[in-house]
C-alpha positions, -999 to +999 in steps of 0.1 A: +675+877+159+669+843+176+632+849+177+635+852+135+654+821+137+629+801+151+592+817+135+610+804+097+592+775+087+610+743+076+612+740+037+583+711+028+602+680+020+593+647+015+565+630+035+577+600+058+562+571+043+582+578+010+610+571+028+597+537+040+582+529+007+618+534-008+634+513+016+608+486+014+614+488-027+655+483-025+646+456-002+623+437-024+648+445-051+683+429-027+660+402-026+651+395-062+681+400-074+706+385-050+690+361-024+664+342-046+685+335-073+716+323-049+691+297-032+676+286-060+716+279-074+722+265-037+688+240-041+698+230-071+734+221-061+722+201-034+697+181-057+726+173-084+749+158-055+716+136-042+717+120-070+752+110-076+764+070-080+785+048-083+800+050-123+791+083-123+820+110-141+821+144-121+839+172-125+856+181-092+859+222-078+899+212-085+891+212-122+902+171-123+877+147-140+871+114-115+849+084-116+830+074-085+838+045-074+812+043-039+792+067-027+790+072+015+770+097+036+787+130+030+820+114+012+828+098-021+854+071-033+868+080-068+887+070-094+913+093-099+937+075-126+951+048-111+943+055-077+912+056-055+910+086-032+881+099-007+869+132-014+838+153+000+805+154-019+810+193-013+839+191-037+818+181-073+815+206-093+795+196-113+787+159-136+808+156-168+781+150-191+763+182-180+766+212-204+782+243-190+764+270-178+767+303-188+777+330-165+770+363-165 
């Protein structure tokens, strides 16, 4: 009995590079459809805070509108009704004069 065991052949699967060729296809797709497009979000982020200055309205992650008052290395002054208060650049959202973009 163990001898007819062993003399059955394996049933032909799949050869091995399909596998690789799959895995190297849902990696390409991770890539294209989840890495590339967050950078290229990220990149353009960081450009639109570069740019900010002094006068400038923004649109802060908290939802309130401000107007900067001074711009610093990695902090901002603003305008914030009758007040000025320090804030991160990390925390504009976006400018108030840019349309919104849709999300999917």
């Amino acid at each position: 009995m163990m001898y007819a065991l062993l003399a059955q052949t394996a049933a032909p699967g799949q050869p091995a590079w399909m596998q690789f060729v799959f895995i190297g296809g849902m990696a390409l797709m991770f890539y294209f459809l989840l890495i590339r497009p967050q950078s290229k979000a990220r990149k353009a982020q960081e450009e639109r805070l570069s740019k900010l200055k002094a006068g400038d309205e923004v649109v802060l992650s908290s939802g309130l509108y401000a107007t900067i008052d001074r711009v610093e290395d990695k902090d901002l002054w603003l305008k914030l009704g009758g007040s000025i208060v320090k804030a991160r650049r990390s925390a504009v959202a976006s400018l108030a004069t840019e349309p919104e973009t849709k999300q999917n």
